[in-house]
Short mmCIF file of the C-alpha atoms (twelve columns), coordinates in Angstrom:
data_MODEL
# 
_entry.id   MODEL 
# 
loop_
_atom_site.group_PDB 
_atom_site.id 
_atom_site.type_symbol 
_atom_site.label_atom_id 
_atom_site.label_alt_id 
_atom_site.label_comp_id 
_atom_site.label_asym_id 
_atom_site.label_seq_id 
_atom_site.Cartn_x 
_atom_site.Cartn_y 
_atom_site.Cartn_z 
_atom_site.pdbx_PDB_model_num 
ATOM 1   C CA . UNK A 1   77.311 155.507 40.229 1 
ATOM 2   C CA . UNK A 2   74.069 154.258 38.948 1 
ATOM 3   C CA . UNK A 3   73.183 151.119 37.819 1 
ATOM 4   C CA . UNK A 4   71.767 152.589 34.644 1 
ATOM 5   C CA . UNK A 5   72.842 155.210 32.296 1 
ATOM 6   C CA . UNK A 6   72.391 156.471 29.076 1 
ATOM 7   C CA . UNK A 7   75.618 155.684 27.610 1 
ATOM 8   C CA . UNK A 8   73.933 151.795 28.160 1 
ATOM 9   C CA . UNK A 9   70.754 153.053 26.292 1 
ATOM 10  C CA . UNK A 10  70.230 152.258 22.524 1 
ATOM 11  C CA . UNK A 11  67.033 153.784 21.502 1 
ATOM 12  C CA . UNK A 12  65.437 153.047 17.654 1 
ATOM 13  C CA . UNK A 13  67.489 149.904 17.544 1 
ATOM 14  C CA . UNK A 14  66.352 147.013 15.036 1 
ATOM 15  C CA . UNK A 15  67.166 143.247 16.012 1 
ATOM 16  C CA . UNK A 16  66.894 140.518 13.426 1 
ATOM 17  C CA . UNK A 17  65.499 137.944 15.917 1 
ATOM 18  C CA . UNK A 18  65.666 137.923 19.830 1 
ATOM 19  C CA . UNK A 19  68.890 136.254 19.826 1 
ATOM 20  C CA . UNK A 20  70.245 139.290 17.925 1 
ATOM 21  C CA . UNK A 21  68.156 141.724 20.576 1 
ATOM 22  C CA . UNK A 22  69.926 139.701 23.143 1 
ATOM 23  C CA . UNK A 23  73.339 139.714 21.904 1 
ATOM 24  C CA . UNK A 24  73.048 143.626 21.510 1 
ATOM 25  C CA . UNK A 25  71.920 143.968 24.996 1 
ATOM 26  C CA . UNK A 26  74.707 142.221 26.397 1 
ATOM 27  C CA . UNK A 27  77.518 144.163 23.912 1 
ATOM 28  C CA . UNK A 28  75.893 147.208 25.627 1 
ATOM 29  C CA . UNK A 29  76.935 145.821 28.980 1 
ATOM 30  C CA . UNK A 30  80.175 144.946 27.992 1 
ATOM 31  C CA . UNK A 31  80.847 147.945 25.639 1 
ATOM 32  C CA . UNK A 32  80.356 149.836 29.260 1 
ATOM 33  C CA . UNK A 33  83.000 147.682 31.438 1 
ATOM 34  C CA . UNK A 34  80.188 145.572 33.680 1 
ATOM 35  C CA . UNK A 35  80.790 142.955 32.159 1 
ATOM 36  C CA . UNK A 36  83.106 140.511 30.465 1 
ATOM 37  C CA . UNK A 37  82.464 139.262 27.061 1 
ATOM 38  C CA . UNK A 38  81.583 135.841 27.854 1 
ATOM 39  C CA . UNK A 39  78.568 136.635 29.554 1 
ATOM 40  C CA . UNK A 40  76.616 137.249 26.658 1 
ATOM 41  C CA . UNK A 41  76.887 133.985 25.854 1 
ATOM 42  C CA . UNK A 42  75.605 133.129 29.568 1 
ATOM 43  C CA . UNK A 43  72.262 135.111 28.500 1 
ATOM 44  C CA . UNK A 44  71.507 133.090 25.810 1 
ATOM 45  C CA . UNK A 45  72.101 130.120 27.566 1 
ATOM 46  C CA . UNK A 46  69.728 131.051 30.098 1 
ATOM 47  C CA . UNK A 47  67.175 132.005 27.160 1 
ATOM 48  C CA . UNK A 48  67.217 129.115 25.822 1 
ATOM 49  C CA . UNK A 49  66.362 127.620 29.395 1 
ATOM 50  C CA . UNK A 50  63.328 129.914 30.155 1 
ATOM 51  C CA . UNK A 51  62.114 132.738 28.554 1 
ATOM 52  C CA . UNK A 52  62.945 136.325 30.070 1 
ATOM 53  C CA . UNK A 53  59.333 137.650 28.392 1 
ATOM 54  C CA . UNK A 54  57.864 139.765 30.725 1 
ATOM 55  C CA . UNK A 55  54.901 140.523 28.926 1 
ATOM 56  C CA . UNK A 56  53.833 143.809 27.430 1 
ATOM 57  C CA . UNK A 57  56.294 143.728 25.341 1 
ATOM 58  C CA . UNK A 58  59.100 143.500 27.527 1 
ATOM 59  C CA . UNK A 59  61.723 141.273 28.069 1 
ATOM 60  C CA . UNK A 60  64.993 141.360 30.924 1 
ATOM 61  C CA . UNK A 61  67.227 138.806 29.614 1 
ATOM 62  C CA . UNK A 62  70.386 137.890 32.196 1 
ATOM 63  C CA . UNK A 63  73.207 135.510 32.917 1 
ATOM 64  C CA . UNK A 64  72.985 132.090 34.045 1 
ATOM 65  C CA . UNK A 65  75.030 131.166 37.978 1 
ATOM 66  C CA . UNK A 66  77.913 129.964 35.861 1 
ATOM 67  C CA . UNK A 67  78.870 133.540 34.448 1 
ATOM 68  C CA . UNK A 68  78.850 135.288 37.870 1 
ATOM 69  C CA . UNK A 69  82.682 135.464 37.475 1 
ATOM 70  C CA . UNK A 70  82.014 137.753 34.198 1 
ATOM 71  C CA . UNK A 71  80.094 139.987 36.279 1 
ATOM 72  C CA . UNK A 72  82.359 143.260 36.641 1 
ATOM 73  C CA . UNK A 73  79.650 145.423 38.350 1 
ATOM 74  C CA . UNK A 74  76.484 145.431 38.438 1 
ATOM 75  C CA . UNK A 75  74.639 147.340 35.384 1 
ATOM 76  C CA . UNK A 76  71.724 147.278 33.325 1 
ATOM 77  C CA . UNK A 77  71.262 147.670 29.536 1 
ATOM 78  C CA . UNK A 78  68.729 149.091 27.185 1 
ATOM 79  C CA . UNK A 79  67.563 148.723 24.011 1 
ATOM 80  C CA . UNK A 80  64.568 150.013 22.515 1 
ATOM 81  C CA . UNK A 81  63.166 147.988 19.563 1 
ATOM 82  C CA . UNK A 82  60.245 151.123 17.886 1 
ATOM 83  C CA . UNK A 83  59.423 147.739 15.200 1 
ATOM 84  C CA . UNK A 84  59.874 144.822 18.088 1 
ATOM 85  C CA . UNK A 85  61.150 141.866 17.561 1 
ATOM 86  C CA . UNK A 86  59.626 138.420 18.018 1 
ATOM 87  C CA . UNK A 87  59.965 136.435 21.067 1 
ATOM 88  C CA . UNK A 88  57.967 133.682 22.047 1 
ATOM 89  C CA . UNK A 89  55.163 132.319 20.206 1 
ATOM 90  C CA . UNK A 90  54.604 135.119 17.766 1 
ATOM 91  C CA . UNK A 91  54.708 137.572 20.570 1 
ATOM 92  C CA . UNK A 92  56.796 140.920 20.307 1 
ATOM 93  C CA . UNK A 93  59.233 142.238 22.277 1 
ATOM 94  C CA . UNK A 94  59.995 146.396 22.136 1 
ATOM 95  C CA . UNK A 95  62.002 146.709 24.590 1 
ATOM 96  C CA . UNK A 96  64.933 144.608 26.273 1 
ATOM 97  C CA . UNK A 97  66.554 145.080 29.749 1 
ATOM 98  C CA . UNK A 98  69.723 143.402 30.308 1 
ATOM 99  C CA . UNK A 99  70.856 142.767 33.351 1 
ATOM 100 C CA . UNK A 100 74.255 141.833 35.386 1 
ATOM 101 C CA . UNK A 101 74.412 141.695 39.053 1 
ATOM 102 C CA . UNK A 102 76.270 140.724 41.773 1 
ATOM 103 C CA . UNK A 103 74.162 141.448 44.296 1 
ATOM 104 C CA . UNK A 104 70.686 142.976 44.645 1 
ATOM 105 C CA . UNK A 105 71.956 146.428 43.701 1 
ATOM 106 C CA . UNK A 106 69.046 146.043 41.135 1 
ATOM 107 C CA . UNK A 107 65.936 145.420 42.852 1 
ATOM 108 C CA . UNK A 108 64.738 148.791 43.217 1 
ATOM 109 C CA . UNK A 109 65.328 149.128 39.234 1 
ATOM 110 C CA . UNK A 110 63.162 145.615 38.933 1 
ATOM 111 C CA . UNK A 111 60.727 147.631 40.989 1 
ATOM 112 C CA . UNK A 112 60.323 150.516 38.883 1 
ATOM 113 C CA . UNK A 113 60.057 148.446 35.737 1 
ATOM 114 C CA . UNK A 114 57.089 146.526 36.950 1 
ATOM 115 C CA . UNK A 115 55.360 149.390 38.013 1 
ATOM 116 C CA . UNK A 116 55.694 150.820 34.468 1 
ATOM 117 C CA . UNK A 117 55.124 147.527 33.152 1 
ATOM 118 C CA . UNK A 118 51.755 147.888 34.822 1 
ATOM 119 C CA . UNK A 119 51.195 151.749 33.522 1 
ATOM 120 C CA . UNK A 120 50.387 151.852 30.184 1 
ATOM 121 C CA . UNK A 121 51.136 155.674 29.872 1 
ATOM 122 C CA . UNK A 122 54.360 155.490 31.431 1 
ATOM 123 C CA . UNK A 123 55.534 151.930 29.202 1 
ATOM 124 C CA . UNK A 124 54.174 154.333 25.782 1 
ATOM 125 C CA . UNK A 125 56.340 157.126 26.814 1 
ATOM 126 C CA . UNK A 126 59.607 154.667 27.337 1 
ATOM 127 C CA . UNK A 127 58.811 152.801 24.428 1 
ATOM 128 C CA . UNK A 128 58.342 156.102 21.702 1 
ATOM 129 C CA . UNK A 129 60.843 158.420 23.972 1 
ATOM 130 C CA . UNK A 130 64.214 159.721 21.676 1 
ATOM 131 C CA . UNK A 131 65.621 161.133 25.285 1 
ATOM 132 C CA . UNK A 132 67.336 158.008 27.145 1 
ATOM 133 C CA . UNK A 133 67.134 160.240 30.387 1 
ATOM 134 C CA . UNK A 134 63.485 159.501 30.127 1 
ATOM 135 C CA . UNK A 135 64.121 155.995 30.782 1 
ATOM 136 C CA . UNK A 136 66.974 156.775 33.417 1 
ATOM 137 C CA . UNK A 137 64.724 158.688 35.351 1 
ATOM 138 C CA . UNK A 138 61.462 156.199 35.193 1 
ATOM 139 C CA . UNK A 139 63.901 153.011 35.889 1 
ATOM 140 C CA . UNK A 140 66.196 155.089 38.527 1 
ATOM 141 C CA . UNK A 141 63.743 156.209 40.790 1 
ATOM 142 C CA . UNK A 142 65.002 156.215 44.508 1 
ATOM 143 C CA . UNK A 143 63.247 153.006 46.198 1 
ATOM 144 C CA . UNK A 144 59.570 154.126 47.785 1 
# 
């Protein structure tokens, strides 16, 4: 089973403020059984700690240590913000990756997103793409 699927994908999805973008992230994960409702909560925390900007316009907020017990399975989250939403210092966010992990089932997912991070094609098509399988397949890729 992978670690992302569309059924954790909310594309065209408005947020009030990150906190909101956050929250829905994290319902995503639990809406789908990886995690435990709790952990949400354990994402914010760790927001409030240290930002999970990425830059160009993307942001992977996660639990903090203490919530590894609310971990179910590992799985990541999607949601696609067409308007953004702002994050740090006036900076927006489009498009928020939340993640819960046990182990590092996720790397190779990490991987993918950086290198579409870096491509601004590839980050445009994610960002205006109505197809979640579009962002399955750029995030899923088999490890190089």
């Amino acid at each position: 089973m992978s670690i992302i699927s569309a059924d954790r994908i909310r594309l065209g999805a408005t947020a009030t403020d990150k906190t909101d973008a956050i929250r829905q992230a994290g319902e995503l994960l639990v809406g789908s059984g990886c995690v435990l409702a709790p952990y949400v909560e354990g994402m914010l925390t760790r927001e409030r700690s240290m930002s999970t900007n990425m830059g160009n316009g993307v942001a992977i907020p996660h639990g903090v240590y203490e919530n590894k017990d609310h971990i179910l399975k590992t799985g990541l989250s999607v949601l696609q913000l067409p308007e953004g939403v702002v994050w740090d210092d006036d900076e927006k966010v489009f498009l928020v990756i939340g993640i819960a992990a046990n182990a590092d089932e996720h790397v190779h997912v990490l991987a993918n997103l950086a290198e579409v991070i870096d491509d601004e094609g590839k980050l445009a098509e994610i960002l205006g793409t109505r197809d979640p399988n579009v962002i399955v397949n750029y995030l899923d890729a088999p490890p190089a």
